[in-house]
C-alpha positions in Angstrom: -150.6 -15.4 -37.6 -150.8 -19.4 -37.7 -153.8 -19.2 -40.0 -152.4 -16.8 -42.5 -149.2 -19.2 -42.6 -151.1 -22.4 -42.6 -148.5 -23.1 -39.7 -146.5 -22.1 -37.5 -144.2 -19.1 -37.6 -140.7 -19.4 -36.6 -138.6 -16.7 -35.3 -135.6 -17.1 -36.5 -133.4 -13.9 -34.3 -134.1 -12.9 -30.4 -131.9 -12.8 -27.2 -132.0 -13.5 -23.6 -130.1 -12.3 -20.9 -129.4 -12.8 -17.5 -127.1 -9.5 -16.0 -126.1 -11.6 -12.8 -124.3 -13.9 -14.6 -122.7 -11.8 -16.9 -123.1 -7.9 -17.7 -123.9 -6.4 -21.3 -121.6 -3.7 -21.6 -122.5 -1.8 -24.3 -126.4 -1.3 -22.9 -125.6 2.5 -21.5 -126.8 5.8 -21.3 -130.6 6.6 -21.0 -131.7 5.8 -24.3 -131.1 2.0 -23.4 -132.2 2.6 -20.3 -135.3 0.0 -21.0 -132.7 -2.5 -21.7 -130.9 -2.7 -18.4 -132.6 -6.3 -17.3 -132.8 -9.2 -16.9 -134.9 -10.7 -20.3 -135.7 -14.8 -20.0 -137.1 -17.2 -21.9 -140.3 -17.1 -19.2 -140.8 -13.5 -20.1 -140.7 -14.1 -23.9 -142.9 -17.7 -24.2 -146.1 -15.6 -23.6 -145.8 -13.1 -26.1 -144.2 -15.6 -28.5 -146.9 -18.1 -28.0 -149.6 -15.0 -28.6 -148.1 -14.3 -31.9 -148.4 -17.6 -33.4 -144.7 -18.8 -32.7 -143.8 -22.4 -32.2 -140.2 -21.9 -32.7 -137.1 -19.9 -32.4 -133.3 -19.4 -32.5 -131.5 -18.2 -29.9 -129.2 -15.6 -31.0 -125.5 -14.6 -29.2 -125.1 -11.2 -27.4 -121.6 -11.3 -26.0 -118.2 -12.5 -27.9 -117.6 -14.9 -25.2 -117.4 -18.6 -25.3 -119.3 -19.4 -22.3 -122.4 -17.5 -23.3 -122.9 -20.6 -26.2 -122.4 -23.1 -23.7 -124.9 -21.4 -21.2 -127.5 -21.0 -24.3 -127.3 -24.4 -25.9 -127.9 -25.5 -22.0 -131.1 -23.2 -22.4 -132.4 -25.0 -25.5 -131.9 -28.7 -24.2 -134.6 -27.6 -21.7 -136.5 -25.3 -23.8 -140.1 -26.4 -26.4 -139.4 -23.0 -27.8 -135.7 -22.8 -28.9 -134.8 -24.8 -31.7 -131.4 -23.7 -32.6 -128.9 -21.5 -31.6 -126.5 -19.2 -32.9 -123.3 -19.0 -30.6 -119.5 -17.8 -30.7 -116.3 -18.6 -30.9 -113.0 -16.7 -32.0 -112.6 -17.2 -35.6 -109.2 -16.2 -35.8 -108.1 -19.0 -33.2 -106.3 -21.8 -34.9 -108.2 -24.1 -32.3 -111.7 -22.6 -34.2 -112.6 -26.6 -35.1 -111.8 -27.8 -31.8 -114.1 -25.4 -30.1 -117.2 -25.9 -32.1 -116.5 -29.9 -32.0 -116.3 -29.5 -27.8 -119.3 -27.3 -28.4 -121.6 -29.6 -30.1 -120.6 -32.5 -27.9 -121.3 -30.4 -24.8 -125.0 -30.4 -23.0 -127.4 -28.8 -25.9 -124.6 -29.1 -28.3 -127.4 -30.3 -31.4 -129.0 -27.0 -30.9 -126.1 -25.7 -32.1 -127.0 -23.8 -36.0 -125.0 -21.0 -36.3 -122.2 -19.1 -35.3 -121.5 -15.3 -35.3 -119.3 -12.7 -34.0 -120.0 -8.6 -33.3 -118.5 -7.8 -36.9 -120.3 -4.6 -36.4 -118.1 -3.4 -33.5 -115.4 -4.1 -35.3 -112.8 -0.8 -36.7 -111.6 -2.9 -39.7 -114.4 -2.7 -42.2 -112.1 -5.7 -43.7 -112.5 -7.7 -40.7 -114.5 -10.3 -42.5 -112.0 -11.0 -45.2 -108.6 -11.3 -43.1 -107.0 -14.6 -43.6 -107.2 -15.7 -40.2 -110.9 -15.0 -40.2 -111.3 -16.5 -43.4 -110.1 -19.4 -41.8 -112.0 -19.8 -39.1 -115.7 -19.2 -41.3 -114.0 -22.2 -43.4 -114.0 -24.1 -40.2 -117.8 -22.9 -39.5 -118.6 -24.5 -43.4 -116.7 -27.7 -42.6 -119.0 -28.3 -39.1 -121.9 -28.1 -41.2 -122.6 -24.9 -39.5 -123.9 -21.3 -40.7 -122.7 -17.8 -40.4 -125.1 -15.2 -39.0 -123.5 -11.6 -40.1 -124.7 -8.8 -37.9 -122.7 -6.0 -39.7 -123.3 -2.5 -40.5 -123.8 -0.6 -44.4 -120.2 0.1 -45.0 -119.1 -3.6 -44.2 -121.6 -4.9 -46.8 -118.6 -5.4 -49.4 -116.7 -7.2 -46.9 -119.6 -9.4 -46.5 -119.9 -10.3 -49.9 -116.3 -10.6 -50.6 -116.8 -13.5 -48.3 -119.6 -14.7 -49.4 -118.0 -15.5 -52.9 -114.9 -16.8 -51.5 -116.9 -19.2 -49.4 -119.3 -20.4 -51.9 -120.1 -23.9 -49.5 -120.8 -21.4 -46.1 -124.4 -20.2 -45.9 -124.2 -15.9 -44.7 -127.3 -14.9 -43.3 -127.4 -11.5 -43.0 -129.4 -9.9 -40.0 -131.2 -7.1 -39.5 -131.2 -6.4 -43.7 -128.0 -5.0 -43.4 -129.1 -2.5 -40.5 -130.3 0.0 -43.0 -130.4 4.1 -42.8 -134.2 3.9 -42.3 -134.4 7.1 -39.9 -132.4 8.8 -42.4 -134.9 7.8 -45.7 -131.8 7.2 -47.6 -131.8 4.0 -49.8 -128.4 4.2 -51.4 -125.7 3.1 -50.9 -127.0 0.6 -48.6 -130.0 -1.0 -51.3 -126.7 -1.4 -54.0 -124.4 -3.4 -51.4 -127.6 -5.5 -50.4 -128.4 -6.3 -54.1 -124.7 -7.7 -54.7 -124.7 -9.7 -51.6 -127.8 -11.1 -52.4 -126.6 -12.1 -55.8 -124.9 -14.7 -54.4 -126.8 -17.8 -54.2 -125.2 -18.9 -50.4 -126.8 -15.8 -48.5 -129.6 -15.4 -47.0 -131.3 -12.5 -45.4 -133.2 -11.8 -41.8 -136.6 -9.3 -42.2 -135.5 -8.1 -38.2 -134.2 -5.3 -36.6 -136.1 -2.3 -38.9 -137.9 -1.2 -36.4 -135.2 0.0 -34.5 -132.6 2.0 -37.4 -136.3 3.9 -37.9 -137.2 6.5 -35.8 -137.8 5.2 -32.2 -141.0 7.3 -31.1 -142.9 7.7 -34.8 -141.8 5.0 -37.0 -144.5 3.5 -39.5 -144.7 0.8 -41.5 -144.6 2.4 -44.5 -141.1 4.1 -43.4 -139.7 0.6 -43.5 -141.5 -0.9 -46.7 -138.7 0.9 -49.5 -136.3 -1.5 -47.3 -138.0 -4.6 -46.9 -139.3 -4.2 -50.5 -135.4 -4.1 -51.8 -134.8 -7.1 -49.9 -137.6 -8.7 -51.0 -136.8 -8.2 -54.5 -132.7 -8.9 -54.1 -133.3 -12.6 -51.8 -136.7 -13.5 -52.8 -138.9 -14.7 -49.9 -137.0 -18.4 -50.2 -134.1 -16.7 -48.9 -135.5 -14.5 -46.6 -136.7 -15.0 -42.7 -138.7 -13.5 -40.0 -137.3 -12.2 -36.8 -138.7 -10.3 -34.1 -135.0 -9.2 -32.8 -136.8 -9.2 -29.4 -136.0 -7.1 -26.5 -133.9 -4.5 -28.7 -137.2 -4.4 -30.5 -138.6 -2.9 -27.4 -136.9 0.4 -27.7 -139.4 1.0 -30.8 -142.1 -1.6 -30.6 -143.9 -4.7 -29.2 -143.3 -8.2 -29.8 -147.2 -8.3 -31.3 -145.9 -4.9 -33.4 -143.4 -6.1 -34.8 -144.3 -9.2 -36.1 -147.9 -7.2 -37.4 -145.5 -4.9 -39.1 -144.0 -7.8 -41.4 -147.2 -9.1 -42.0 -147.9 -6.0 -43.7 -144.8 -5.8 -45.2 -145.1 -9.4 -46.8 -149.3 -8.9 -47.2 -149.1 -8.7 -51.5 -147.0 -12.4 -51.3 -148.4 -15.3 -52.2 -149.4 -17.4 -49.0 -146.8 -20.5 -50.0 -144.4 -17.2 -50.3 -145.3 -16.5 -47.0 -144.9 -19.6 -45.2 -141.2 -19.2 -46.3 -140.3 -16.1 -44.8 -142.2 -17.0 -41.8 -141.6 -20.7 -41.3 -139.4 -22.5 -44.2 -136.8 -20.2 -45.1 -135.5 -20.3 -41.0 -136.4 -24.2 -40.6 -134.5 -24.8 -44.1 -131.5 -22.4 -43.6 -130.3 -23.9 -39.6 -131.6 -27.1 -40.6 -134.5 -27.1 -37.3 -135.7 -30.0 -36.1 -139.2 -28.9 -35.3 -142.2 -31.6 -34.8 -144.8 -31.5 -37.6 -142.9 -29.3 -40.0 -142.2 -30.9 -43.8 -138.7 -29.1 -43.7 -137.6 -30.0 -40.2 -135.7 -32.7 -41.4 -133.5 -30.5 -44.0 -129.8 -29.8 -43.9 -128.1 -26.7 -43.8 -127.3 -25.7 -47.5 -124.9 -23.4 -48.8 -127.0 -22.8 -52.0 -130.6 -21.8 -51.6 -132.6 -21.0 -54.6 -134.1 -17.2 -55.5 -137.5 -16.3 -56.1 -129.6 4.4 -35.4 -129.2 1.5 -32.4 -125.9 -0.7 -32.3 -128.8 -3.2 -31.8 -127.0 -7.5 -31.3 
């Protein structure tokens, strides 16, 4: 992977977890069975390392404030997490307060991102309630981004958003969490488009792997996806992400990452060094030794060119 990037690749959405300290509720039943660990950074560095990675973000799992603290604690320590994506209640009118304490608490510059479970949510409005709205204004004013993890049918919610926060940069994981087991295309490829036509959003290439079918997906059953996205962000707006260990219910760390180098095979290589490297250290604003764009702000505007997986 290094040499077909010219450097190296940064992956910009995977999780740890540690069930001693706190319990993922919503891995059940035997179809998640795999899931029920423990999953550390010592158990990812190897396979990361393999692939070519030199970087990542740290990604939230629970919509609870100490799991931020604990993770930003994690990247101090860490040569492999560069940022990391936390929580904290957006509808609190304390929202500023918490992410000052959290960026001045151990790890606090790792800090990139915040997001909350929007998919869990029963309001496919959640995203545009004026208390929420509030709180991703707060997220803009720390110089922060928003990572939305949200299903099809709260794609207009999303964008709705997106347009009445033009100076917050949405990145949208998972490409929207697409009907790929299904084949279908619309409506989901419609509501991608017209979020992307915003110029402050951003989108992950993660998660495919698992809304295909688990035992006999291929990479061409995910291409008509990734191509829309392609085409709606461009690749200066678009990011790599292995969505590792959910992406063990379908596929290997090495599988997935081969998988978007298929996908993203026909791009130019300077087109490919930004979904797997720029885009990511441009978008969370990564410090990350020997990269041209590790010095690089967060910035609203970037220019165009079935699992209830976190």
């Amino acid at each position: 992977m290094e040499a077909s990037t010219g450097e190296g690749v940064i992956d910009a959405h995977h999780h740890v977890r540690d069930l001693s300290v706190r319990d993922q509720d919503w891995i059940t039943g035997r179809e998640l069975a795999s899931l029920r660990r423990d999953f550390t950074l010592v158990d990812l560095q190897p396979e990361a390392r393999a692939a070519g990675v030199t970087a990542t973000v740290l990604v939230q799992t629970i919509d609870v404030p100490e799991e931020t603290r604990e993770f930003l604690a994690l990247a101090q320590d860490s040569d492999l997490v560069a940022g990391v994506v936390g929580w904290t209640d957006l509808t609190s009118p304390e929202v500023a307060h918490a992410l000052a304490a959290l960026r001045e608490g151990p790890g606090g510059e790792h800090l990139v991102g915040i997001r909350h479970q929007v998919q869990g949510e029963s309001d496919p409005r959640w995203l545009v309630r004026p208390d929420v709205l509030r709180g991703l204004a707060a997220v803009a004013e720390a110089g922060l981004v928003y990572d939305l993890v949200v299903k099809p049918h709260q794609l207009a919610a999303a964008h709705a958003a997106a347009r009445l926060l033009p100076g917050l940069t949405f990145v949208l994981e998972h490409a929207g969490k697409p009907p790929i087991a299904s084949g279908e295309l619309r409506p989901w490829a419609d509501s991608v488009r017209l979020l992307a036509s915003l110029p402050n959003t951003v989108c992950k290439l993660s998660g495919m792997v698992t809304e295909a079918d688990w035992g006999q997906w291929s990479v061409e059953d995910l291409r008509p996806y990734a191509d829309t996205v392609l085409d709606a962000f461009g690749p200066r707006r678009l990011m790599f992400g292995s969505d590792w260990p959910v992406c063990r219910l379908a596929a290997t760390y090495a599988e997935v990452i081969r998988a978007v180098e298929e996908l993203t095979a026909a791009l130019h290589p300077a087109e490919r060094r930004e979904v797997f490297t720029e885009t990511a250290l441009r978008t969370y604003g990564l410090t990350v030794t020997g990269s041209p764009a590790a010095q690089e702000a967060p910035c609203a505007e970037l220019s165009s060119s079935p699992v209830s997986t976190t």
